[in-house]
N, C-alpha and C positions, 0 to 999 in steps of 0.2 A: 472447386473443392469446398465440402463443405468445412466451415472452424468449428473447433474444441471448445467456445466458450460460446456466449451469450453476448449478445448485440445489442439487445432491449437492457440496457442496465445501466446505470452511472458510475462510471471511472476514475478516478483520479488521473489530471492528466498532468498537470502539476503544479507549482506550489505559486504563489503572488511575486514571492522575489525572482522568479525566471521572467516575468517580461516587465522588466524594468527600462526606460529606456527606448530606443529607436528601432532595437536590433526583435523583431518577429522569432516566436519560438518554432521550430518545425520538430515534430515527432509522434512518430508511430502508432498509433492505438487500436486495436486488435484489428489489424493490417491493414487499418486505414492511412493514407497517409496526411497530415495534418498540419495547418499553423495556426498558431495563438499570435492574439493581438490585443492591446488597449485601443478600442475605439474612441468617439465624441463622451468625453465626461469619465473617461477611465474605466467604461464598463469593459470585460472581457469577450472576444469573441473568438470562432472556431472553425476556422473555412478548410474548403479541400488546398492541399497545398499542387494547386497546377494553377497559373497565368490563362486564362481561357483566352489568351494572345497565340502566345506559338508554345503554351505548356510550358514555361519554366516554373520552378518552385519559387512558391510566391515567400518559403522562407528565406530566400536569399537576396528578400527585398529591405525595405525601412518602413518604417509608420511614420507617416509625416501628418500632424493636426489630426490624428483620429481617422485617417487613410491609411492602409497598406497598398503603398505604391512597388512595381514588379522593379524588383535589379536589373532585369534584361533591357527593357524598354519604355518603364517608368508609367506603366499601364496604374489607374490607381483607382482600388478595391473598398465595398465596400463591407460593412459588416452583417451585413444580407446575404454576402456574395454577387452582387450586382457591380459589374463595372461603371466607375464614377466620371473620368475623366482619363486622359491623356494628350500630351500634349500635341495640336495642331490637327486634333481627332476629332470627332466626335461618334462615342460608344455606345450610347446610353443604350442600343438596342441588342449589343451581344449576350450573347444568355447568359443567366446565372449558374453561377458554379456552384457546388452544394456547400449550405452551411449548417455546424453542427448546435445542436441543443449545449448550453454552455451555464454553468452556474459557479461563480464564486461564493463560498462559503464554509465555514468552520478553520480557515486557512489553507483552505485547498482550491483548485479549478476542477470542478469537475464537467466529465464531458460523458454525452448520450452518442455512442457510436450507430444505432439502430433507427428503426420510423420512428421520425422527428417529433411524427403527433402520439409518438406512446409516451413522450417525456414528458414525468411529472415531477417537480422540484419535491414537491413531499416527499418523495421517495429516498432521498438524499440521505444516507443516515442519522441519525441524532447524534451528537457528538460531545454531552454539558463538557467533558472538561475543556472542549477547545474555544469556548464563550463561559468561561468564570475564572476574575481574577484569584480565585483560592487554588487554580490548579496551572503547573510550568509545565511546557512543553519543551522537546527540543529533537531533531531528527534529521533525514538526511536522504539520499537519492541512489541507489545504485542500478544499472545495468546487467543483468544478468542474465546469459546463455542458456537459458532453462526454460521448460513447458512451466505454463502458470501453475498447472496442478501437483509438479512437484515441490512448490513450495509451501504450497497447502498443506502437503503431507509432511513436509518439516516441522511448518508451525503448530500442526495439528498433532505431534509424537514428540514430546520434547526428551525422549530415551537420549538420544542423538547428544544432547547434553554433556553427557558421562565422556563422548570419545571426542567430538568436536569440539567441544570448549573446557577440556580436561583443565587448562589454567585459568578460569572468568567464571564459568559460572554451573561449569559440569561437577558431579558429585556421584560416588560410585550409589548413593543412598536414592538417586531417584532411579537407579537399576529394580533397586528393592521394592519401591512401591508403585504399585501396581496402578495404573491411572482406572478412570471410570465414564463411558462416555454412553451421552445421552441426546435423541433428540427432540427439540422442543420447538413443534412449526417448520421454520425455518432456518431455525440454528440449529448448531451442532455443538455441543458442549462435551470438552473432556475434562477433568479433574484431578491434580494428582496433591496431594499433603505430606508430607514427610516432617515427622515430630521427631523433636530432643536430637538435632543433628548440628553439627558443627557449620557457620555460613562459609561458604566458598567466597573468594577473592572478591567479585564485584560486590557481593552482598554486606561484604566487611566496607569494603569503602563507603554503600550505602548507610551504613551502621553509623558509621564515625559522621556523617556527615550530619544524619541525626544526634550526634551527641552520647549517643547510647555505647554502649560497652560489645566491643566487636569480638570476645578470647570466649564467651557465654552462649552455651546450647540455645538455638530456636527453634521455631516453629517455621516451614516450609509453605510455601503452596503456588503454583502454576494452574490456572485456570482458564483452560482455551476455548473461544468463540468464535466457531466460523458464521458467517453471514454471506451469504451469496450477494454479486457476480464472485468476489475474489477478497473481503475483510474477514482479518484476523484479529481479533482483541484479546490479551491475553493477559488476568490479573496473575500477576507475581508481586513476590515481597516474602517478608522472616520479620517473625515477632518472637521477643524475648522469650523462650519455651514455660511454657504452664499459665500464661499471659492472654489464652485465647485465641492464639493463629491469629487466621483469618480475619475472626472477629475481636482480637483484639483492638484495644483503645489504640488511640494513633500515637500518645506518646509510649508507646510498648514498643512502636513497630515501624518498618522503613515499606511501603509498598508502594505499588505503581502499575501502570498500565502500557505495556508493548503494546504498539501501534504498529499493526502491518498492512499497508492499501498495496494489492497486488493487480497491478496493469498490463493484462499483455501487452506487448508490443508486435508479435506474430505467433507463430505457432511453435515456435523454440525459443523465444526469448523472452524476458518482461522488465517493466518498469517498476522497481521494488519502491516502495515509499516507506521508510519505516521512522519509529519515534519512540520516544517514552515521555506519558504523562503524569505526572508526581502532584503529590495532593498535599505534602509536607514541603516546607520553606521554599513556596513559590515564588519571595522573592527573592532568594539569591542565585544569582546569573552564573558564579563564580559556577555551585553546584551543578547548575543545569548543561552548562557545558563538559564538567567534568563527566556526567551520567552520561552526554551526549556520546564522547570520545571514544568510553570505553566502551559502550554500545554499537558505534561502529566498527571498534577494535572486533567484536563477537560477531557480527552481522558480515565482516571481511571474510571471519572464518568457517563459512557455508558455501564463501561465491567457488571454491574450485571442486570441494564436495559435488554440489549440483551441476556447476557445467561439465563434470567427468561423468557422472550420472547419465547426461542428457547425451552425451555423445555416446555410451554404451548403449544406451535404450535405442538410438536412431542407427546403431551400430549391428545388431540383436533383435531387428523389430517384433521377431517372432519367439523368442524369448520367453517363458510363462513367467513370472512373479508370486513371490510368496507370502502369504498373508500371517500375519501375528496379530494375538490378541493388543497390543500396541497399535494397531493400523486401523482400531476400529474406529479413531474421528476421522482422517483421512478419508475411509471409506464411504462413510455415509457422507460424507461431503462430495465425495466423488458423486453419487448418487442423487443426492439432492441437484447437483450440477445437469446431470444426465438427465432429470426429468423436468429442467427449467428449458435447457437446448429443446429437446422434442418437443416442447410446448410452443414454443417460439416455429420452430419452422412445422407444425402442425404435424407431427407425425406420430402426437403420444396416444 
């Protein structure tokens, strides 16, 4: 069967504080099955997770000195995928198991699911705010029952705003305006602005934490970035209204960047990575977990939406769908997607 997504592309597969430690990560990446490891000098590596012994998961093994030694039998791996040792053995000649193209950086792992020799670390996307101390991060992991692409079309229509997050960060005013999407190469870019409107809950707290006066009409803006296999970047923020939005000065305004890395895990599920990157008092910790918390609080309130979704759609496969002028970044995203797959398996 063929997949839904693209193979030739770098993933997030996750983040440096998950293989801390003895314990090897094992998971899924667009139905591959996987372990992560520190090898010799703490570089990261990415093997099949099968024992090329008698097949056990080699994540339910240890890393011992920069080896992934097997739980089963203590078979011990290398970061080639070459069997190293065992004990009272000798391996050296059992074949190698596959290992994946692997790069740590921007504070992520990422992993090349597809041919080994199409992986180019260039291709990793840029990332300034997650290498400059002027910008705070902070984010988190979910699991989610859902096709990759319809969380594209979430992030990519933030309508959904108004009924999902009626109490954080929904506002009946972004019913009102009308978004505007465009694209550019490879991205997909939607737009939406809503002036002279009152901030909704999360944005008040962001207000206060700036200092600024949270009871006083702003300026709105959501401005969403698809990038193929599956990144969403999304500038939001509210600046004091008549201030210049957008391009208001920074002590006008509270703004930031949604962080969305979307990783299948199969063809109905994914590995959501999401964050927000703040350009204003990157050094207080206290802030960046407060934005963290309530950003999960919001990101919670999508997971039953989309896994009901997904079980209707696989419910209904034959089901038509209906298109609104809303669904135009989604679509072209979808699209762009569609002609990245037939490129890959040669059939465009």
């Amino acid at each position: 069967m063929t997949s839904s997504f693209p193979k030739n592309a770098w993933y997030v597969a996750c983040t440096p504080d998950e293989l801390v430690g003895a314990k090897p990560l094992g998971r899924r990446i667009c139905g591959e099955a996987m372990v992560f490891f520190r090898g010799p000098g703490g570089q990261v590596a990415a093997l099949e997770d099968f024992c090329p012994h008698r097949g056990a998961p080699l994540s339910l093994g240890r890393v011992i000195d920069g080896r992934l030694r097997c739980g089963y039998h203590g078979l011990e791996m290398g970061c080639a995928g070459k069997a190293l040792a065992m004990p009272g053995q000798h391996v050296e000649r059992f074949p190698a198991i596959r290992a994946y193209p692997v790069v740590e950086r921007h504070g992520f792992v990422w992993v090349w699911p597809g041919e080994a020799a199409l992986a180019e670390p260039a291709r990793i996307p840029a990332l300034p705010w997650a290498d400059s101390p002027d910008w705070a991060y902070g984010g988190g992991l979910y699991r989610i029952a859902c096709d990759y692409r319809l969380m594209i079309d979430n992030l990519m229509d933030l309508t959904h705003e108004t009924y999902v997050h009626a109490d954080s960060i929904g506002q009946k005013e972004i019913d009102e305006a009308h978004p505007k999407t465009r694209v550019e190469g490879d991205e997909v870019i939607t737009a939406r602005f809503m002036n002279g409107i009152q901030a909704p809950p999360f944005w008040r707290m962001a207000l206060r934490g700036m200092g600024l006066p949270e009871d006083q009409p702003v300026d709105r803006w959501q401005i969403c970035r698809f990038t193929p296999p599956s990144q969403v970047l999304i500038e939001v923020g509210v600046a004091l209204a008549g201030r210049g939005g957008h391009e208001a000065a920074p002590e006008h305004k509270a703004a930031s960047i949604v962080v969305d890395f979307i990783t299948p895990e199969s063809e109905g599920s994914i590995w959501y990575f999401w964050g927000m990157a703040r350009k204003f008092k990157p050094e207080d910790a206290a802030l960046t977990e407060s934005i963290r918390a309530g950003q999960a609080r919001i990101f919670a309130e999508d997971l039953e939406m989309l896994e009901r979704q997904q079980r209707n759609l696989a419910a209904w496969p034959g089901r038509k769908l209906m298109n609104l002028n809303i669904d135009a970044g989604g679509i072209h995203a979808r699209r762009l997607l569609e002609r990245l797959i037939a490129a890959e398996r040669g059939t465009d």
